[in-house]
C-alpha positions in Angstrom: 110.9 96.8 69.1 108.3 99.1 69.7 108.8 102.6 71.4 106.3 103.0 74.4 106.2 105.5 77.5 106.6 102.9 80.6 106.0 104.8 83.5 107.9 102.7 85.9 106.6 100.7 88.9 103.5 102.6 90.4 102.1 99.3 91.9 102.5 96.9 94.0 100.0 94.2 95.0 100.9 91.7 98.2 99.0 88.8 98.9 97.8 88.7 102.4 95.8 85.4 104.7 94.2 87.9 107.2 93.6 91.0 105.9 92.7 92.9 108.9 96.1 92.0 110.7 97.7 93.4 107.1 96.4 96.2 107.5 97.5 96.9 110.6 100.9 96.2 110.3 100.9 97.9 106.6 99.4 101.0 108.1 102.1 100.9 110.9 104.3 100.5 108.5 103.5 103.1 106.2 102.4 105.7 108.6 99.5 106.6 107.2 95.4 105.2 106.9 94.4 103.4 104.1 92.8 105.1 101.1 90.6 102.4 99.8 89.5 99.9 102.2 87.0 96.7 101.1 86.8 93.2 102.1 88.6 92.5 99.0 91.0 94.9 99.3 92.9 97.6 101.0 95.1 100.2 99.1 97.6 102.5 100.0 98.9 105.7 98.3 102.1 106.8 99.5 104.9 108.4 97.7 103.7 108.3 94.2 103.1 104.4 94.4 100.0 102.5 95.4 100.4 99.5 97.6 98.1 97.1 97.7 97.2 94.0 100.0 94.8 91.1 98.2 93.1 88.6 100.4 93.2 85.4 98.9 95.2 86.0 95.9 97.2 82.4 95.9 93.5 82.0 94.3 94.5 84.1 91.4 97.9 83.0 91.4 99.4 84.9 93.4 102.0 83.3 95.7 104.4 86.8 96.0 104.0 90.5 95.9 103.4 91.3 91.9 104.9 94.9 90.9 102.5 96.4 88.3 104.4 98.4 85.3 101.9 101.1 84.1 102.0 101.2 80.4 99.6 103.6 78.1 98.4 100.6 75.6 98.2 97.4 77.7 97.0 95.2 74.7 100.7 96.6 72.5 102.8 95.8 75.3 101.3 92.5 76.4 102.0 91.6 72.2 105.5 92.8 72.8 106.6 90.9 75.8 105.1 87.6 74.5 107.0 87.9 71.5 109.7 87.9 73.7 109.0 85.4 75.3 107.0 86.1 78.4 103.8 83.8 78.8 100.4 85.0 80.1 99.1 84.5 83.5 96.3 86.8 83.5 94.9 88.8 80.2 94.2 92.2 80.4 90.8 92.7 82.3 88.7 95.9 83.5 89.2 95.7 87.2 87.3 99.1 87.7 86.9 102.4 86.8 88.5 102.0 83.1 92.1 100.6 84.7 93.2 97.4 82.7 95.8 94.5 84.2 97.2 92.1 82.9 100.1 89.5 84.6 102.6 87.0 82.1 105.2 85.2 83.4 109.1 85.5 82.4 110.9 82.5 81.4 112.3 82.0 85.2 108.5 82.2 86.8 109.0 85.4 87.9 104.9 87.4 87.5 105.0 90.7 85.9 102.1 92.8 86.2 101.0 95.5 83.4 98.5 98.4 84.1 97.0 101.0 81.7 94.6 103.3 83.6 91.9 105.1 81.1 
């Protein structure tokens, strides 16, 4: 198996109907304003961790919050966790500014997410 640096759990993604009331409660929650705020997304950072809240994600497969592992070469360990047995959901793709996600599947449905910022 191939050595790599996982940097833990840094993301989180929760699909949300009504955005607007998300936010509210999220921001409630949190204690603190969003830092990136779109009609196709809202993101908080808090604590080291970005939480995010993704209007019509079921869309994208998204039925449950996704926790996003950030990895330093997305492509290496989307290669090792097939071999493992994972399945893809979503290949890697540029979502922005350089930062790569991917999603597979483990064998009991559960969605992983990957992320490799540039």
């Amino acid at each position: 198996m191939a050595e790599s640096a996982i940097q833990g759990i840094k993301t989180v993604l929760h699909p949300v109907k009504d955005l607007a009331t998300a936010e509210s409660v999220y921001t409630a929650l949190l204690g603190i304003k969003p830092q990136t705020v779109s009609d196709f997304y809202v993101g908080y950072d808090v604590a080291g961790q970005h939480i995010g809240l993704v209007p019509g994600a079921g869309t994208q497969g998204m039925s449950a919050p996704v926790t996003y592992w950030h990895v330093p070469d997305i492509e290496a360990k989307l290669a090792e966790v097939i071999a493992a047995g994972a399945t893809v959901q979503n290949p890697a793709a540029d979502v922005g500014g350089g930062r790569l996600v991917a999603t597979v599947t483990d064998v009991d449905g559960n969605v992983l997410g990957l992320l490799q910022d540039s």
